[in-house]
C-alpha positions in Angstrom: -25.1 26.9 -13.7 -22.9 29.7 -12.5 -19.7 29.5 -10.9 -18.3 31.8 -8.4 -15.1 32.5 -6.3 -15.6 34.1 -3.5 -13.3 35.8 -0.4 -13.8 34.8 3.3 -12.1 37.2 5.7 -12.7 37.3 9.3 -10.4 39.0 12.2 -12.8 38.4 15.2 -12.6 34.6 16.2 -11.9 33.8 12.5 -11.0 29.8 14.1 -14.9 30.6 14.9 -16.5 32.6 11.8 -14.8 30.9 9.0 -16.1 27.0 9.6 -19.3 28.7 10.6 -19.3 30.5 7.2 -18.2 27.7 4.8 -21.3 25.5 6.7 -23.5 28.2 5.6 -22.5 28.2 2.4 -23.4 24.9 2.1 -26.7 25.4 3.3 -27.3 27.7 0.5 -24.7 26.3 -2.9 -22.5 23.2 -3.6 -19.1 24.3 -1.8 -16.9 22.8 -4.6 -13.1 24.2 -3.2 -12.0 26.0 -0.7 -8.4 27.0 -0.5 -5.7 27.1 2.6 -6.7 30.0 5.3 -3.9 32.4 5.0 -3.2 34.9 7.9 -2.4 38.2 6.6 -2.1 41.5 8.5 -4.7 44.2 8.4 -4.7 47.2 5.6 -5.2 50.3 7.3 -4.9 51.8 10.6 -8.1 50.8 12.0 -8.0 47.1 12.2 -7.1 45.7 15.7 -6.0 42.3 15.0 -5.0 40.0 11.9 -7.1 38.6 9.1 -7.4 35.0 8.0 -8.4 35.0 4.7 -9.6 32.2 2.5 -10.8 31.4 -1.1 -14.1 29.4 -1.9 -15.3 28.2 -5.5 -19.3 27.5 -5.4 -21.7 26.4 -7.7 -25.5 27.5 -8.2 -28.3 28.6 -10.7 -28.5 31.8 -8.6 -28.0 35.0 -10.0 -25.1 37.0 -8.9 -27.5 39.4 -7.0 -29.1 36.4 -5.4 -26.1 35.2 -4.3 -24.5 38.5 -2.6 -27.9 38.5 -1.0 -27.8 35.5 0.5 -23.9 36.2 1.5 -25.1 39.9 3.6 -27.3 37.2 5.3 -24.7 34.9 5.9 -22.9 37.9 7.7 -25.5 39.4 9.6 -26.4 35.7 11.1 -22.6 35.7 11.9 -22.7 39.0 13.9 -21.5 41.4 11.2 -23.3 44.7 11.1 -25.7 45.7 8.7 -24.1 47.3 5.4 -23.1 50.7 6.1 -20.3 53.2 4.7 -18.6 53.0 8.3 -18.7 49.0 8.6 -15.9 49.1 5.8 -13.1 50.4 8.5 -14.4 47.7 11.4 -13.2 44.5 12.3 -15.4 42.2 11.7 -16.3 38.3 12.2 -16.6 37.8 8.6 -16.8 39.5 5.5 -17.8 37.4 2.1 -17.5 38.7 -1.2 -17.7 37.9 -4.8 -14.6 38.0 -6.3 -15.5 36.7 -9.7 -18.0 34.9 -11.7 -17.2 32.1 -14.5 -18.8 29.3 -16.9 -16.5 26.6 -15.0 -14.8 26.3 -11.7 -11.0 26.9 -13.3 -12.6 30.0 -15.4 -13.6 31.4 -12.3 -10.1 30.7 -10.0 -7.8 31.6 -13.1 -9.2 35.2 -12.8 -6.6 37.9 -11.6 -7.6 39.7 -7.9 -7.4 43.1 -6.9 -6.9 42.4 -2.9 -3.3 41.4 -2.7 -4.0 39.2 0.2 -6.3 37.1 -1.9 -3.7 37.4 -4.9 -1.7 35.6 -2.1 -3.7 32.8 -1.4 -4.5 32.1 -4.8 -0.8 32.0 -5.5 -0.6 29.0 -2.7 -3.7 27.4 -3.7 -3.3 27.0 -7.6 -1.3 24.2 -7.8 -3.2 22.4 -5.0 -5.9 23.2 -6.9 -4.4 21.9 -10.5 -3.8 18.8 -9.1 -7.5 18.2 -7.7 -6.2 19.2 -3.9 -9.2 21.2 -3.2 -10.4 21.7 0.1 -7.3 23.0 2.6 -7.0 23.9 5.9 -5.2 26.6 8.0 -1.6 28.3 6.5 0.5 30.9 7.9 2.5 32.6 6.3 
């Protein structure tokens, strides 16, 4: 069994895309935490509107190509374009992405992000998550 935490981002109707997307992941893996949304404001000049972000620990046998498969699928089903160099620099109703890969759930969480919006929510999250507080809702910050 593999874990994985993974980064949910959405800045089209993310009140929409990002229940939609943590359903879906439980279509495909055991959803075992999900952290506080966090609204964060978009890197780069050629966003239009603000991100909510959100952290998610799942669980599978999948391989970690298996499972980045099954998360472009996710996101075309969604409405995201298909993977391109350009689709990078668009909004977009939600982007998922590995972040890291573990043994065990806290292995996986305890890992340090590059994306400091995700350093963010991890920073809110951790001791929710220490104390078993593992599925959040909606924070602004």
């Amino acid at each position: 069994m593999a874990f994985y935490l993974l980064g949910l981002g959405s800045n089209l109707n993310p009140d929409e895309h990002l229940p939609l997307a943590r359903q879906a992941l439980l279509q495909h893996f055991e959803l075992l935490a999900t952290s506080p949304e966090l609204e964060t404001a978009p890197v780069g000049d050629t966003f239009q509107y603000p991100f909510k972000n959100q952290l998610a620990v799942i669980s599978t046998g999948l391989s970690a190509t298996r499972v980045k498969e099954i998360l472009l699928e996710i996101e075309r089903t969604l409405g995201r374009e298909a993977k391109s160099p350009a689709r990078k620099l668009k909004d977009r109703t939600i982007d998922l992405d590995i972040l890291a890969e573990g043994s065990a759930a806290p292995e996986c969480f305890n890992q340090i992000l590059d994306e400091s919006y995700y350093r963010r929510v991890q920073q809110i999250w951790q001791p929710l998550f220490a104390t078993g507080n593992t599925h959040q809702s909606a924070l602004k910050i």
